[in-house]
C-alpha positions as MATLAB code, in Angstrom:
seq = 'XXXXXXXXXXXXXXXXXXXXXXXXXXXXXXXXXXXXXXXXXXXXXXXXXXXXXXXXXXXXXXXXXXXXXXXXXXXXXXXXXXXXXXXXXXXXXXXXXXXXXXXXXXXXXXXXXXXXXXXXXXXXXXXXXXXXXXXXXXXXXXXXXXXXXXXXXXXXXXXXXXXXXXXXXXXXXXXXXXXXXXXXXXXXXXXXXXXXXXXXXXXXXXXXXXXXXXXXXXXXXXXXXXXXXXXXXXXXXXXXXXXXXXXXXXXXXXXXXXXXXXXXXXXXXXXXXXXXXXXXXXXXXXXXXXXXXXXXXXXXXXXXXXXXXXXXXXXXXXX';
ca = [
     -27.384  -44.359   93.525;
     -31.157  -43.983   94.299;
     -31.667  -42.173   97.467;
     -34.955  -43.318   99.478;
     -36.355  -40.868  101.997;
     -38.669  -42.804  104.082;
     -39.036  -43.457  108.384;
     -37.510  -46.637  110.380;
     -41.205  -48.248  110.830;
     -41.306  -48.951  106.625;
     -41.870  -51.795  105.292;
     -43.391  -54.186  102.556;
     -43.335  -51.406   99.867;
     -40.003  -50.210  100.247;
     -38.760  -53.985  100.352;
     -40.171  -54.905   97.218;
     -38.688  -51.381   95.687;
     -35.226  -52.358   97.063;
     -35.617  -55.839   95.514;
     -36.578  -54.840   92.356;
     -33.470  -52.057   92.564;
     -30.531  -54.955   93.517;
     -32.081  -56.940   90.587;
     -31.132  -54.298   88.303;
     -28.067  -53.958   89.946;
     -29.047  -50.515   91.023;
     -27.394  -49.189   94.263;
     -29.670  -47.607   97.119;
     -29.586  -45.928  100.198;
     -32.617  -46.154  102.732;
     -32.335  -42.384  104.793;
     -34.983  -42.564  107.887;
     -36.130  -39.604  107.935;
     -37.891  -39.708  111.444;
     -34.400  -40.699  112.439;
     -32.704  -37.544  111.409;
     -31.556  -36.559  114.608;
     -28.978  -36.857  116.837;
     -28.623  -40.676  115.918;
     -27.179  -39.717  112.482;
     -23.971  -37.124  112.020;
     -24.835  -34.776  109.319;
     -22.948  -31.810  107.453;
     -24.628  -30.159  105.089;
     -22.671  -27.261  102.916;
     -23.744  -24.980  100.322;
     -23.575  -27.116   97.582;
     -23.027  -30.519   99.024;
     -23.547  -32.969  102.177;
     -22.299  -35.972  103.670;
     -24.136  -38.297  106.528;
     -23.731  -41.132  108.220;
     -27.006  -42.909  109.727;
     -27.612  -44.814  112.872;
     -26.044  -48.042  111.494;
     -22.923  -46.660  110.368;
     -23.945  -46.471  106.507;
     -22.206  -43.520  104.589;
     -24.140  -41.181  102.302;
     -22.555  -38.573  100.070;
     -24.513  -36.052   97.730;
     -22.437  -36.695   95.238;
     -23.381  -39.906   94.765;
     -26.988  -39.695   94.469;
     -28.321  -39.690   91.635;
     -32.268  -39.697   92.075;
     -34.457  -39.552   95.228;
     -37.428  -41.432   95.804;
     -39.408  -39.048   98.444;
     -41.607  -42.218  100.093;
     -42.729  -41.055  103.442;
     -41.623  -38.300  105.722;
     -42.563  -38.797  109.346;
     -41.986  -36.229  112.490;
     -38.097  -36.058  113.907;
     -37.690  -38.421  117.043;
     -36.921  -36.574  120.240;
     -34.511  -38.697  122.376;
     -36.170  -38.922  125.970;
     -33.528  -38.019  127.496;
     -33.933  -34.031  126.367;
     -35.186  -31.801  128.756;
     -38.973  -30.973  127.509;
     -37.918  -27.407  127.461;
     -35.517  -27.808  124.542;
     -37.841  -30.074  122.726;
     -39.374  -27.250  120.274;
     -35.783  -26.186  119.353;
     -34.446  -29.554  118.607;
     -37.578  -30.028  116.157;
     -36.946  -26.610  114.540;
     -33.217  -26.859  113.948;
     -33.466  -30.757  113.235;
     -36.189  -29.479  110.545;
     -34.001  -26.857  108.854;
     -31.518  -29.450  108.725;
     -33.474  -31.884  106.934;
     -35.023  -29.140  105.105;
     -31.399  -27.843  103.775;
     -29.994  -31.706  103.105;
     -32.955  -31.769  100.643;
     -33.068  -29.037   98.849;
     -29.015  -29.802   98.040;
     -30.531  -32.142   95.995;
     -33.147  -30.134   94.226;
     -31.273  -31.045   91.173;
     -31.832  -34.311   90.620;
     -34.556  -36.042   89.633;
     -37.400  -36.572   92.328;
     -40.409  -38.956   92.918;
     -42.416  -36.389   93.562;
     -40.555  -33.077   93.440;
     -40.327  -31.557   96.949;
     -41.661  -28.454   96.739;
     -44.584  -29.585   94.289;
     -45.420  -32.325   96.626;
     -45.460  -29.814  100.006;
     -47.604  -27.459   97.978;
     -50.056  -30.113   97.460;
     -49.961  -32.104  100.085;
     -50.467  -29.221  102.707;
     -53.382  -27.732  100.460;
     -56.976  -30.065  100.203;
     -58.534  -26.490   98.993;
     -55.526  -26.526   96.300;
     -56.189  -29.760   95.406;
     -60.391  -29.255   94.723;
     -59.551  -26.213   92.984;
     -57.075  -28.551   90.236;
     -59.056  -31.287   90.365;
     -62.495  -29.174   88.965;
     -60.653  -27.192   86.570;
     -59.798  -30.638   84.758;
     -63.724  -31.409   84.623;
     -63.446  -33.647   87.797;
     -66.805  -33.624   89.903;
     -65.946  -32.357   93.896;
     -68.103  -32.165   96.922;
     -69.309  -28.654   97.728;
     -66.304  -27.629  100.560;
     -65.981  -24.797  103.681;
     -62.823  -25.274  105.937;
     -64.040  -22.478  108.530;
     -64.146  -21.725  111.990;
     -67.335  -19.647  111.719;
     -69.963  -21.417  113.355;
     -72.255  -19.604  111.419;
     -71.117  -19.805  108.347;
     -70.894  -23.942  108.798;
     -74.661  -23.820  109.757;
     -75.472  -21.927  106.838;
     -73.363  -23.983  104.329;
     -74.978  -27.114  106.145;
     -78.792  -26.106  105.483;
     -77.879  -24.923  101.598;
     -75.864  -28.073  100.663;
     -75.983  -30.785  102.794;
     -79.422  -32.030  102.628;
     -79.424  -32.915  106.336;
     -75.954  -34.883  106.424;
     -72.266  -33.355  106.159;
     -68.784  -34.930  107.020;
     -66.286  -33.077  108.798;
     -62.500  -33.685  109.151;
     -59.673  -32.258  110.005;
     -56.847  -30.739  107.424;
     -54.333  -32.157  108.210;
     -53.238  -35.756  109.576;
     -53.508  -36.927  113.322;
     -51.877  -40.103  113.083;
     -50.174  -42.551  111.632;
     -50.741  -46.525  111.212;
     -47.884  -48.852  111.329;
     -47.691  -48.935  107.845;
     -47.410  -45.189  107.428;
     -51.045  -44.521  106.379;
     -52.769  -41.414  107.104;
     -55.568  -41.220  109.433;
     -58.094  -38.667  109.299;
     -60.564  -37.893  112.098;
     -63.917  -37.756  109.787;
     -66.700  -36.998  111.807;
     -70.565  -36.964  110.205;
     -72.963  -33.650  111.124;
     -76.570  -34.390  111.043;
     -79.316  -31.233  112.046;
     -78.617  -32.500  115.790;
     -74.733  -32.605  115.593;
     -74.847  -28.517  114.987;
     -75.213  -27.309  118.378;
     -72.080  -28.740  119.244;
     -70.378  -26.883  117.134;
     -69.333  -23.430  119.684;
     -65.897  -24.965  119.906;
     -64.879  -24.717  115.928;
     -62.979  -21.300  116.833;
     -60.476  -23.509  118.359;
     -60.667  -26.277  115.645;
     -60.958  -25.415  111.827;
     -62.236  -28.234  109.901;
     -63.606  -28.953  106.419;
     -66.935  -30.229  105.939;
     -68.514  -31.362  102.615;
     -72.143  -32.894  102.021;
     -72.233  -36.480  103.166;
     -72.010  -38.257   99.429;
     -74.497  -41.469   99.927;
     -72.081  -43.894   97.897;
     -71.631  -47.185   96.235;
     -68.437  -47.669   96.681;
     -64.892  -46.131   97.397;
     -61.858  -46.219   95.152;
     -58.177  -45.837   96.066;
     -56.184  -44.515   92.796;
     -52.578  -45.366   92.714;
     -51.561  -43.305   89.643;
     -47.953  -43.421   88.609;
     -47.126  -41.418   85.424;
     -49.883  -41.563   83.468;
     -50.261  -45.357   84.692;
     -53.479  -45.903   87.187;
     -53.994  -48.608   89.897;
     -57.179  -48.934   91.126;
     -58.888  -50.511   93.986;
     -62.394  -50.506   94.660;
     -63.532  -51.410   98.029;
     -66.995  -52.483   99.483;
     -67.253  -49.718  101.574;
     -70.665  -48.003  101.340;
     -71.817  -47.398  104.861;
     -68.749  -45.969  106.587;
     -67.218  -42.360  106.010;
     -64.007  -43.392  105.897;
     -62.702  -47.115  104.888;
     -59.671  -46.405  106.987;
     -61.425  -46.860  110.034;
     -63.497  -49.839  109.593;
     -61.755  -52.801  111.681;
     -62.058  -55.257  109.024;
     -64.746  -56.599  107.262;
     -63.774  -55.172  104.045;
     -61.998  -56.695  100.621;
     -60.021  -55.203   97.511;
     -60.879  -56.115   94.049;
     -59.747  -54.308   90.787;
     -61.499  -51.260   88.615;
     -61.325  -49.488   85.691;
     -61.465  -45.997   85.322;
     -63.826  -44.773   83.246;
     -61.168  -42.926   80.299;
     -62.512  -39.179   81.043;
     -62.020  -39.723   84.481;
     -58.446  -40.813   83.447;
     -57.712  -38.082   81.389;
     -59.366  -35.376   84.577;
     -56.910  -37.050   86.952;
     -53.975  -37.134   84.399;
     -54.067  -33.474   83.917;
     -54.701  -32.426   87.510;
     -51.723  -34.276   88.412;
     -49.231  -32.710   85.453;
     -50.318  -29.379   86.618;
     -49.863  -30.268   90.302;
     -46.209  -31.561   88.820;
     -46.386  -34.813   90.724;
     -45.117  -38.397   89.483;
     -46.691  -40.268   92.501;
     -50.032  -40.089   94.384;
     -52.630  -41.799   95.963;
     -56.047  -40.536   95.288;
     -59.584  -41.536   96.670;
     -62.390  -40.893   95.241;
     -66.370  -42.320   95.648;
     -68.953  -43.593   93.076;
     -71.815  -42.115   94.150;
     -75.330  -43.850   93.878;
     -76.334  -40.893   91.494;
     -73.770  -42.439   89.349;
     -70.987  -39.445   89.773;
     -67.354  -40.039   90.223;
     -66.870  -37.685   93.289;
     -63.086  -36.514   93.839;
     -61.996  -36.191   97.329;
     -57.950  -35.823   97.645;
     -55.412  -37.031   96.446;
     -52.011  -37.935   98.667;
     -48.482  -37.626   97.116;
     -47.411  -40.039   99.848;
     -50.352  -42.608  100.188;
     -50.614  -45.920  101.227;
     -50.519  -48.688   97.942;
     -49.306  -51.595   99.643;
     -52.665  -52.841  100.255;
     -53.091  -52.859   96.334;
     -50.276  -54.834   95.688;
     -50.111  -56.991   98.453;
     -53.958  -58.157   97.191;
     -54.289  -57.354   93.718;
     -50.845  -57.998   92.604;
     -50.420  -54.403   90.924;
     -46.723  -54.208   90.234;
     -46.707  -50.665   91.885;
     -43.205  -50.637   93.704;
     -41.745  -51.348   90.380;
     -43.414  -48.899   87.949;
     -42.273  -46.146   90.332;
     -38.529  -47.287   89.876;
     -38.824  -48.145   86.460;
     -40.170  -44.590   86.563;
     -37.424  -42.968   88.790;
     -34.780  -44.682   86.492;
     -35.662  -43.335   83.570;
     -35.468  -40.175   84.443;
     -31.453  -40.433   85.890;
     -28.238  -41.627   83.750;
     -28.584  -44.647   85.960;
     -26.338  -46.486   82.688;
     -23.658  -44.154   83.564;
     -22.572  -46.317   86.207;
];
């Protein structure tokens, strides 16, 4: 059985991964993970676990044979709770989900749980990979020091910067990330006295030609190149924008390739920009990024080459 961690608002992607799973004649189980709460009854032992989820569906540890780590999203609270127990239900509701996974540390993973936290929770991390593999990244300060942004500002930013925040603010209904992204120009730095209260990264504002979302499975790459050259981010732009399929240049294949092995990662969706100077710029790269859009449009067989992966990798023919 392949185990599926994703949340109860999934959808398109996960169908077509299920699909391609009962076609094979491949058992599943979908575990919500925002729904990990007091909807589902959950033991978890030493070695072992056994839940059953808000419909009534089974799971045993036993049974499962690789795990397919799609999306994590925040626990549920039930509204009923009393707002003064709230921070312990999401702590011990965390440990719990926290301790069911690492039972099965074990088995195979798509991506590996601890290699995907460490990257995932780390841009800095990521920069640091992605330049020792010959990648080209934007100059970077995540800082609180007013100062010190000011001063990395007039040294690298030729008059324009983007900031953003670390980590993720929200989610869209199809479980993408979005960022706030902010751009600094000369006039924007005064209103920077409340930082102390708000680390963020900034990085030179990259004047682009176009932005590319990687999909890279394996070894394999997706890519989608989108006509995006006036906006910061292409997650925010209310339509108006269209998909069409890119190559990689191969040395830019190999950079990526490498920086993933070493992060230890199967999965991940990375963005990058093609600068007008003609430079591949590497921003991040997101172990549980949105492809849908890529399939959906382009018709890249994504869903499937991460359970063709996945299968591979498990005694699935033992059945």
């Amino acid at each position: 059985m392949i185990l599926c961690i994703t949340h109860s608002k999934d959808f398109y992607n996960i169908d077509i991964f299920f699909e391609y799973l009962t076609a094979k004649n491949i058992p599943y189980f979908r575990l919500n993970s925002d729904r990990l709460n007091h909807l589902q009854k959950i033991s978890v032992n030493e070695d072992s676990f056994q839940l059953t989820d808000e419909l009534g569906n089974t799971l045993h540890s036993k049974d499962v044979q690789g795990v397919w780590h799609r999306k994590a999203w925040k626990i549920e609270i039930p509204e009923e709770l009393d707002e003064d127990y709230e921070k312990i239900f999401l702590k011990e509701y965390g440990s719990l989900r926290y301790n069911l996974f690492t039972v099965l540390e074990n088995v195979p993973w798509i991506n590996p749980f601890e290699n995907e936290m460490k990257t995932d929770g780390n841009k800095l991390y990521q920069l640091k990979i992605a330049q020792k593999h010959n990648l080209t990244i934007p100059k970077t300060i995540f800082s609180n020091d007013q100062e010190a942004i000011t001063a990395f500002f007039h040294e690298y930013c030729n008059g324009k910067a983007v900031a953003k925040l670390h980590g993720v603010i929200s989610k869209s209904m199809d479980g993408e990330n979005m960022l706030s992204t902010t751009l600094i120009e000369e006039s924007s730095l005064e209103h920077l006295s409340d930082i102390a209260y708000c680390p963020m990264i900034f990085q030179p504002y990259i004047d682009k030609e176009y932005e590319l979302r990687i999909v890279y499975v394996d070894g394999e790459f997706f890519t989608g190149q989108i006509n995006n050259s006036e906006n910061t981010d292409w997650r925010v732009v209310q339509g108006g924008y269209f998909w069409s399929a890119y190559e990689l240049p191969e040395d830019i294949k190999t950079g990526l390739t490498l920086m993933m092995k070493e992060m230890g990662l199967y999965i991940g969706a990375i963005d990058m920009i093609k600068g007008r100077d003609g430079i591949y710029y590497f921003l991040e790269v997101n172990p549980q990024g949105e492809w849908g859009m890529l399939q959906k449009e382009l018709n890249f067989p994504i869903a499937q080459r991460i359970a063709d992966n996945l299968i591979k990798r498990i005694p699935i023919h033992e059945q």
